[in-house]
N, CA and C of each residue as an Amber inpcrd file, in Angstrom:
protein
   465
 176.7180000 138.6850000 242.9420000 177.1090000 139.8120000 243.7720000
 175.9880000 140.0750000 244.7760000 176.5180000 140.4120000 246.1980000
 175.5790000 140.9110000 246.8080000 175.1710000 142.3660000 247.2130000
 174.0230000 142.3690000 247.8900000 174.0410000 143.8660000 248.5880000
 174.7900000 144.3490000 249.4420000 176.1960000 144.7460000 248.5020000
 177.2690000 145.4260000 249.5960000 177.7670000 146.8710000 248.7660000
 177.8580000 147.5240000 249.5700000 178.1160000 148.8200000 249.2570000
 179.8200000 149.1450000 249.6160000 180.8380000 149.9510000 248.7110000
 182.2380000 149.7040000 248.6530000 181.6350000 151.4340000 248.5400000
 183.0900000 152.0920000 249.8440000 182.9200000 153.2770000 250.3200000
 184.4070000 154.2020000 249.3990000 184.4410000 155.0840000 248.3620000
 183.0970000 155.6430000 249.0350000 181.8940000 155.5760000 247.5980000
 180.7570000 156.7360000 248.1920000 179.9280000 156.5300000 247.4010000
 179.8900000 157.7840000 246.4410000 179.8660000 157.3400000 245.0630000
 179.7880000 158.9060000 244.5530000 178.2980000 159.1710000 244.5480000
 177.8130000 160.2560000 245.0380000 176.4920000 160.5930000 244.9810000
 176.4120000 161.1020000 243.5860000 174.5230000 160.9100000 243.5070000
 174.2710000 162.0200000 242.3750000 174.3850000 163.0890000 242.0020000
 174.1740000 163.4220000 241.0410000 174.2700000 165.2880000 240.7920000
 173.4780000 166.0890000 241.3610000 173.2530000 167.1320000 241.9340000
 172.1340000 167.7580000 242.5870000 172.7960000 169.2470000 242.5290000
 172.0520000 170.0380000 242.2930000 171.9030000 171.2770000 242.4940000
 172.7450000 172.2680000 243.7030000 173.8110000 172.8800000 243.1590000
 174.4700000 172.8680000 244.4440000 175.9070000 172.2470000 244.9720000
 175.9610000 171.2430000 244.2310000 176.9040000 169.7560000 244.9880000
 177.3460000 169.8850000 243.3890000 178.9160000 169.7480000 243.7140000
 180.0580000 169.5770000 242.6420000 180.6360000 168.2220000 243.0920000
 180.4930000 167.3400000 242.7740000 181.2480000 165.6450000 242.7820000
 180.8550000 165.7330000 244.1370000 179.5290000 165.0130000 244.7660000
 179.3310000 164.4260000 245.9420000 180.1070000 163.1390000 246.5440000
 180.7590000 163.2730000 247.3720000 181.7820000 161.7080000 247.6620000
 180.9310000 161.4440000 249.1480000 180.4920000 159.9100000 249.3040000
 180.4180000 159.8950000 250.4970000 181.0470000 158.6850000 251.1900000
 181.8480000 159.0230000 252.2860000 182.6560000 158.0600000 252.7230000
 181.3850000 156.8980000 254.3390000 181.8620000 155.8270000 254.2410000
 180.5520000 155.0480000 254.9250000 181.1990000 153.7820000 255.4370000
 180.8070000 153.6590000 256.7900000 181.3790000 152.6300000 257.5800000
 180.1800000 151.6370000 257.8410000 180.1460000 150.4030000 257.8450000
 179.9040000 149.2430000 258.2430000 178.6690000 149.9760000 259.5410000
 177.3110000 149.5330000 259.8250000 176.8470000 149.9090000 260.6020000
 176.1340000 148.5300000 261.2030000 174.8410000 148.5570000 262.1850000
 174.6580000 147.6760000 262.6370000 172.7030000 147.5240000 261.6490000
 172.0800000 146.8990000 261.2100000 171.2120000 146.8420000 260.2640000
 169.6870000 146.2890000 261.5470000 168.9880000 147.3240000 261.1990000
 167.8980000 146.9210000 262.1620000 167.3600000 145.6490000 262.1340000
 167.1040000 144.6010000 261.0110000 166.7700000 142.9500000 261.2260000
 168.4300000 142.3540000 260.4040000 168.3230000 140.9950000 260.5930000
 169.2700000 140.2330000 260.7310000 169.3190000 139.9800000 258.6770000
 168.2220000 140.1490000 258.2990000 167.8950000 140.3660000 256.8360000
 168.5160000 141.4330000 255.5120000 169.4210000 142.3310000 256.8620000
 169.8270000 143.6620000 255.8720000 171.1090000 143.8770000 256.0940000
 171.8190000 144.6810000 255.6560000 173.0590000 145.1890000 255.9750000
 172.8500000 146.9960000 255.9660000 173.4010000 147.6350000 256.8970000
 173.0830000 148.9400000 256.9290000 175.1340000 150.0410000 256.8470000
 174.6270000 150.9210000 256.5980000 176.0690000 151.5010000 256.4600000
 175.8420000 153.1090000 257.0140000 176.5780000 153.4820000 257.4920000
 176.7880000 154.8890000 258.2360000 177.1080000 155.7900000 257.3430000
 177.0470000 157.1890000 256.9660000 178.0620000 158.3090000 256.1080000
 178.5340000 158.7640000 257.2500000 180.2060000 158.6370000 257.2370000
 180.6240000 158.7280000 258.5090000 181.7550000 160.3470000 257.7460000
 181.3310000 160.6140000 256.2640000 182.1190000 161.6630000 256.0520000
 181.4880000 162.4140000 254.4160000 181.6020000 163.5490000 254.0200000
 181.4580000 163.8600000 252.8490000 182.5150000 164.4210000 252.0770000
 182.1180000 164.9430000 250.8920000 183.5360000 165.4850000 250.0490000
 182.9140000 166.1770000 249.1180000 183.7130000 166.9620000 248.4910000
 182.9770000 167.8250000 246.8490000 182.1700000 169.4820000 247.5450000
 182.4640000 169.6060000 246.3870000 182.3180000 171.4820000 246.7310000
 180.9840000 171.4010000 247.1040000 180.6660000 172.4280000 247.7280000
 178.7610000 172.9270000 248.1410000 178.2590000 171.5850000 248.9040000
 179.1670000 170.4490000 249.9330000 178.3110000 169.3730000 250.5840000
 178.2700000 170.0840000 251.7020000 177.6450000 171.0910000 252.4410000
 178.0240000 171.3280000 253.7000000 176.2540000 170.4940000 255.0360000
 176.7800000 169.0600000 254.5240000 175.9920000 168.4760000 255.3420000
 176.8400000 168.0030000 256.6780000 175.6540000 167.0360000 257.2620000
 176.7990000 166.7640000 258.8290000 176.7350000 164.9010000 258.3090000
 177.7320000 164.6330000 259.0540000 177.5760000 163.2210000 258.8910000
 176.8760000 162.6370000 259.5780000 176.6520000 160.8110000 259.7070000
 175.8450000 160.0560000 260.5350000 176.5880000 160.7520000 262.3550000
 175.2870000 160.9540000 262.9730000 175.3720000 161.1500000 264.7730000
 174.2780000 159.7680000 265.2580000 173.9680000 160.3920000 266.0990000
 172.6070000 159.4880000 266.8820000 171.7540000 160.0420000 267.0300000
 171.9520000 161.5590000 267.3740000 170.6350000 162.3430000 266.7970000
 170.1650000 162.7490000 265.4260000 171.3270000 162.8560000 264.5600000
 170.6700000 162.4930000 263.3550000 171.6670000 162.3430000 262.4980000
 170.9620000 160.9730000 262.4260000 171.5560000 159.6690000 261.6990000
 171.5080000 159.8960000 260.0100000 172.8210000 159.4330000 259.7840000
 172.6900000 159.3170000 257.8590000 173.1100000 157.4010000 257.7840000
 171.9530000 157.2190000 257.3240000 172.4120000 155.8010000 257.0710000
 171.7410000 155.6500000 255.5750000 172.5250000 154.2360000 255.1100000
 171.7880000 152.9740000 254.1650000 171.5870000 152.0600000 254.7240000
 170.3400000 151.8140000 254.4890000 170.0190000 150.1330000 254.5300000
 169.8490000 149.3820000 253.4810000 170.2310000 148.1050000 253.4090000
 169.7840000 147.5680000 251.6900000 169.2400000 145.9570000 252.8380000
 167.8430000 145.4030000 252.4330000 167.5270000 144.5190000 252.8090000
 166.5510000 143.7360000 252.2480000 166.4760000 142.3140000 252.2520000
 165.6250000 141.4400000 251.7830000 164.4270000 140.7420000 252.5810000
 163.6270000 139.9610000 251.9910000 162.7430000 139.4600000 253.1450000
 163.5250000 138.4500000 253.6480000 162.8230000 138.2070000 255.1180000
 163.4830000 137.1940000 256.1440000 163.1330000 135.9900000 255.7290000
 161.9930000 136.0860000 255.1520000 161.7970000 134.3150000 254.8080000
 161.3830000 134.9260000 252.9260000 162.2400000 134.1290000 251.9920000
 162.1070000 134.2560000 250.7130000 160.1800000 133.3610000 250.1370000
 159.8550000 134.4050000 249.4190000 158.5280000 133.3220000 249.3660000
 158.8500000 132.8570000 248.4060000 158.3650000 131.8520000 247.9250000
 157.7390000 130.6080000 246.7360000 156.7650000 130.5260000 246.5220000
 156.8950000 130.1840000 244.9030000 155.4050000 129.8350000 244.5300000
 154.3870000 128.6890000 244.9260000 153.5340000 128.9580000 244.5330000
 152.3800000 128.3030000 245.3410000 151.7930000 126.7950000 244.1700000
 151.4410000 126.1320000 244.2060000 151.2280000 124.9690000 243.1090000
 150.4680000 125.6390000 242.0340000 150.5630000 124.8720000 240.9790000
 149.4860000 124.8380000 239.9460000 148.0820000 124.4390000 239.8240000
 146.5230000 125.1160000 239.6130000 145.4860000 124.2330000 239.8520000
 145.4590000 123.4450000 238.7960000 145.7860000 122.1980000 239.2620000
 145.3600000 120.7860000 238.3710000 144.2830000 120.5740000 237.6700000
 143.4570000 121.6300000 237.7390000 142.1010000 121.7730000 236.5820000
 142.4240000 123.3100000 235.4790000 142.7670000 123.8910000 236.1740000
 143.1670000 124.9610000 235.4470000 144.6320000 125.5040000 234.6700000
 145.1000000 124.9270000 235.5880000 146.6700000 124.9700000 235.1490000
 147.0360000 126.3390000 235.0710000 146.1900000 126.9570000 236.1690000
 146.9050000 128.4180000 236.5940000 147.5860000 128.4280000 237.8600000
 148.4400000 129.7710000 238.1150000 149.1360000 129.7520000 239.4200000
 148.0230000 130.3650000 240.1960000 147.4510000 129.3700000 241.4590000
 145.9580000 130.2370000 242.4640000 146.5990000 131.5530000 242.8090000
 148.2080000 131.7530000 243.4420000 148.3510000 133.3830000 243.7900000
 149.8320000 133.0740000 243.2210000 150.4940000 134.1890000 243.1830000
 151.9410000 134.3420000 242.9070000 152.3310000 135.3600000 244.0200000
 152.8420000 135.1500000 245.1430000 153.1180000 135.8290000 246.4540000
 154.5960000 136.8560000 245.8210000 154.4870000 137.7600000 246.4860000
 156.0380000 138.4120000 246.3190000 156.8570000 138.7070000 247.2260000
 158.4410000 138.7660000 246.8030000 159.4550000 138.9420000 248.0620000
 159.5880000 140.4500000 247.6880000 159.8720000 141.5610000 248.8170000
 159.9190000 142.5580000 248.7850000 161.2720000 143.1810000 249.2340000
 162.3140000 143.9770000 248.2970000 163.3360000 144.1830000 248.7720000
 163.5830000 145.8010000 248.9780000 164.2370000 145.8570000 249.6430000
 164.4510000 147.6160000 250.1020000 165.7470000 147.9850000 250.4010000
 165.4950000 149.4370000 249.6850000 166.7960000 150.2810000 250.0880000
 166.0860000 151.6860000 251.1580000 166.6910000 151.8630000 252.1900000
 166.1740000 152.9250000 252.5340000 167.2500000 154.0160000 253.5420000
 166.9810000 155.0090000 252.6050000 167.8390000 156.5580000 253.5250000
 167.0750000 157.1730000 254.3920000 168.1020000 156.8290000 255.5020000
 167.4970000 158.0320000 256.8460000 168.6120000 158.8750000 257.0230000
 167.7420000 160.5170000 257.4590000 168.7590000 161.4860000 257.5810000
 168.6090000 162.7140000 258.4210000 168.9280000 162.3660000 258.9120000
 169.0010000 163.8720000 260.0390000 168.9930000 165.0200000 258.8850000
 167.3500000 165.5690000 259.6750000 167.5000000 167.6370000 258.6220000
 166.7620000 168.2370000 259.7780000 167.2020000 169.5020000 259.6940000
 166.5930000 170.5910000 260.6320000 165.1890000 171.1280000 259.8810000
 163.7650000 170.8590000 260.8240000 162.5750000 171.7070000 260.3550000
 162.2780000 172.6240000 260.1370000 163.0480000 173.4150000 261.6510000
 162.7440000 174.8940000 261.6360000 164.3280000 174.8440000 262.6830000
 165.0370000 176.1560000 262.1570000 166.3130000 176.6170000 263.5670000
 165.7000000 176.3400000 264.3440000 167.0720000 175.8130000 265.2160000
 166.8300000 175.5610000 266.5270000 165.2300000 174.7120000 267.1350000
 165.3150000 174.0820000 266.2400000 164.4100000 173.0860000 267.1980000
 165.2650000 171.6330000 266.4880000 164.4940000 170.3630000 267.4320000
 165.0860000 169.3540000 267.4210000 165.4920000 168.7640000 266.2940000
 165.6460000 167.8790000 265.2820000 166.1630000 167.1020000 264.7360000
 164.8820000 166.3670000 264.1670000 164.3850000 166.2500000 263.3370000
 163.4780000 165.1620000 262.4160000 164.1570000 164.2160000 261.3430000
 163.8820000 163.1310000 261.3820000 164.5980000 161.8340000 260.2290000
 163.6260000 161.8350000 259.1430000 164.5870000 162.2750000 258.0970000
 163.6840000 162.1270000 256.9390000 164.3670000 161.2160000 256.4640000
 163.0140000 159.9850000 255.4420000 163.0130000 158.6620000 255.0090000
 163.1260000 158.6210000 253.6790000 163.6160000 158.0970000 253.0300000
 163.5090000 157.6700000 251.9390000 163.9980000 155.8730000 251.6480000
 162.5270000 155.5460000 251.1090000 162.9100000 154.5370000 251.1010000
 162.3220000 153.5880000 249.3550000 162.9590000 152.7570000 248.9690000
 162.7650000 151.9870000 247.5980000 162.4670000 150.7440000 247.6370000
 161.2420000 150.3970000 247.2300000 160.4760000 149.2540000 247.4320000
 160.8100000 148.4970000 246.0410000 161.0720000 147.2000000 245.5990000
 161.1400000 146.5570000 244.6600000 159.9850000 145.2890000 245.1140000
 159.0980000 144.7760000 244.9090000 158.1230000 143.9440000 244.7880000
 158.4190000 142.9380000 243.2910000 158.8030000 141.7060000 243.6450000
 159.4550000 140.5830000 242.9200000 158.2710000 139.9680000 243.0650000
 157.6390000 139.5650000 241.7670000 157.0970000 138.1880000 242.1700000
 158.0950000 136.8390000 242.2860000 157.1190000 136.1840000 243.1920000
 157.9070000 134.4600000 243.3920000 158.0650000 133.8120000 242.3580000
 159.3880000 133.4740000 241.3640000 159.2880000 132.5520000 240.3600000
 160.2250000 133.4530000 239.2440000 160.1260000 134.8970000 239.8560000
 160.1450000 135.4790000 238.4430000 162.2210000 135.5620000 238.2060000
 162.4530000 135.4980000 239.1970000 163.7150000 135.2250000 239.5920000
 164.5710000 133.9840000 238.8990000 163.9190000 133.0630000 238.9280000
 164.1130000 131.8520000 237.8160000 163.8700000 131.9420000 236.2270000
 162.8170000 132.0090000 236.1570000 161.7900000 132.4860000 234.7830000
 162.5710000 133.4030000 234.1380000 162.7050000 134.7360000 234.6820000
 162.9600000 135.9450000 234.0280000 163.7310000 136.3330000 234.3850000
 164.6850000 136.2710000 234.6110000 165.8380000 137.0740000 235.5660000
 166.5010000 138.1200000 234.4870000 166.3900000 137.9820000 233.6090000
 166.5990000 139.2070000 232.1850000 165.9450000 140.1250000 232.6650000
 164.5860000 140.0830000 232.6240000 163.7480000 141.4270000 233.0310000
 163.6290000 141.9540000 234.0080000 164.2080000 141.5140000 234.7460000
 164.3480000 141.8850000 236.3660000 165.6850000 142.6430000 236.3330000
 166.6700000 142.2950000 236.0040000 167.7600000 143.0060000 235.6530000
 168.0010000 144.1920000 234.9090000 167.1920000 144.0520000 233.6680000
 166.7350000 144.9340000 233.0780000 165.7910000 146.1800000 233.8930000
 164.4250000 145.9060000 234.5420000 163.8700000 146.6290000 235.3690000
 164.9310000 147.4570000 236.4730000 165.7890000 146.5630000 237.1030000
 166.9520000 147.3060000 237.8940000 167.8140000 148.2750000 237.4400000
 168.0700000 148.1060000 236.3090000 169.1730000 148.7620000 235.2510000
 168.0880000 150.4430000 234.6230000 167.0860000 149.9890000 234.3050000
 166.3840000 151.0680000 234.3410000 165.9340000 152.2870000 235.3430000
 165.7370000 151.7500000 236.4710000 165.4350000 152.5500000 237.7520000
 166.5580000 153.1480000 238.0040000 167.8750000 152.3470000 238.2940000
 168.8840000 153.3600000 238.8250000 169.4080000 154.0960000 237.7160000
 169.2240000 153.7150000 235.8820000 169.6060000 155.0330000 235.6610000
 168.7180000 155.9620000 235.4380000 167.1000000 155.6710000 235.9000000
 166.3520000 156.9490000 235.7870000 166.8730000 158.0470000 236.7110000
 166.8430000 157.3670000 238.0800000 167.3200000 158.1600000 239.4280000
 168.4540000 159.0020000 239.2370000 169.6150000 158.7220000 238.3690000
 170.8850000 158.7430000 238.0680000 170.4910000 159.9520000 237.2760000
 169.5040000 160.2630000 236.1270000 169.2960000 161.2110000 235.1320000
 168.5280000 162.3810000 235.9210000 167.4800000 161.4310000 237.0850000
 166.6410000 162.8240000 237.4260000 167.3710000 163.1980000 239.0530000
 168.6860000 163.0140000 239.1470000 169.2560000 163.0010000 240.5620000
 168.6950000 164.4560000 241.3240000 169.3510000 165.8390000 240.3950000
 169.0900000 167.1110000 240.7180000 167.7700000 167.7090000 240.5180000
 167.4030000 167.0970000 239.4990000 165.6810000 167.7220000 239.5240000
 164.8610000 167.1100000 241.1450000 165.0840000 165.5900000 240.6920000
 164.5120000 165.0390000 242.5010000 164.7590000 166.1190000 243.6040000
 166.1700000 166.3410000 243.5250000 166.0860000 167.4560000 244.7710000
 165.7110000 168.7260000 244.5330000 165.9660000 169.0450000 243.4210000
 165.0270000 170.5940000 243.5910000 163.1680000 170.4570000 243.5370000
 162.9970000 169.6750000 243.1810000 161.4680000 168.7580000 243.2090000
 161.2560000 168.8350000 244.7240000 162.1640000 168.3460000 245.5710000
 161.9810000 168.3300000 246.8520000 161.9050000 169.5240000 247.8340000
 162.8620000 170.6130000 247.1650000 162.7720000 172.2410000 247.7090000
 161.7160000 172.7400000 247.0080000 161.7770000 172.7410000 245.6190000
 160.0180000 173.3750000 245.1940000 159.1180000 173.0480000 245.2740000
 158.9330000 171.6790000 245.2770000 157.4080000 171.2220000 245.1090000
 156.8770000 170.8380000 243.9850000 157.6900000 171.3280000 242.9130000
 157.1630000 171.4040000 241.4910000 158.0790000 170.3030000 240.6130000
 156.9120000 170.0560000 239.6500000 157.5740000 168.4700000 239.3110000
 158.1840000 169.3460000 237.2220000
């Protein structure tokens, strides 16, 4: 399976938001490496957000590196790997929020770094799966605290 996203999306739970739905169109992905998607609509009680504009944009991006790395040889005296390089994959939300009334528009980022080593994809692909399976259901458990974390400050 790849990095494709099937619309719509049920968001997490958050504080506020009764069944977040978000509906998302096909967008254009800043390198040739990603696929990006628009929220071109929302749904569920208490969403009173705006959707993707151009001044402020709600997107996903989900993207990989442009050139996949590989591992590097074995030292023939040591029979260690000299480096193990990594491919770095990302998800990242941009979103139009207001700073202060009436002034312009700021994009706030959120973005998710996964750092693979080279090899481990072959080798281990259990634990990598596993590692994946863990993250999204941490995110999934701490959906509403994250955002009130984000209005208070307090963890």
């Amino acid at each position: 399976m790849s990095l494709t996203l099937t619309s719509p999306i049920t968001g997490g739970a958050q504080t506020g938001f009764t069944t977040p739905s978000y509906t998302i169109v096909a967008d254009t992905a800043p390198t040739t490496s990603g696929k990006q998607y628009a929220i071109s609509a929302m749904s569920g009680a208490g969403v009173p957000v705006d959707p993707s504009t151009t001044s402020r944009p709600y997107t996903v991006t989900l993207s990989r590196p442009a050139i996949l790395k590989s591992l590097s040889v074995v030292d023939p005296i040591t029979g260690v790997l000299r480096s193990v390089p990594r491919n770095s994959f990302t998800c990242i939300v941009r979103k139009g929020v207001t700073p202060l009334a009436g002034q312009a528009p700021a994009v706030l980022v959120a973005k998710l770094t996964v750092d693979v080593p080279a090899g481990a994809d072959l080798a281990d692909a259990a634990n990598l799966r596993s590692a994946m399976s863990v993250l999204v259901g941490a995110l999934n458990q701490v959906s509403a605290g994250f955002g009130d974390t984000l209005i208070a400050g307090t963890i």
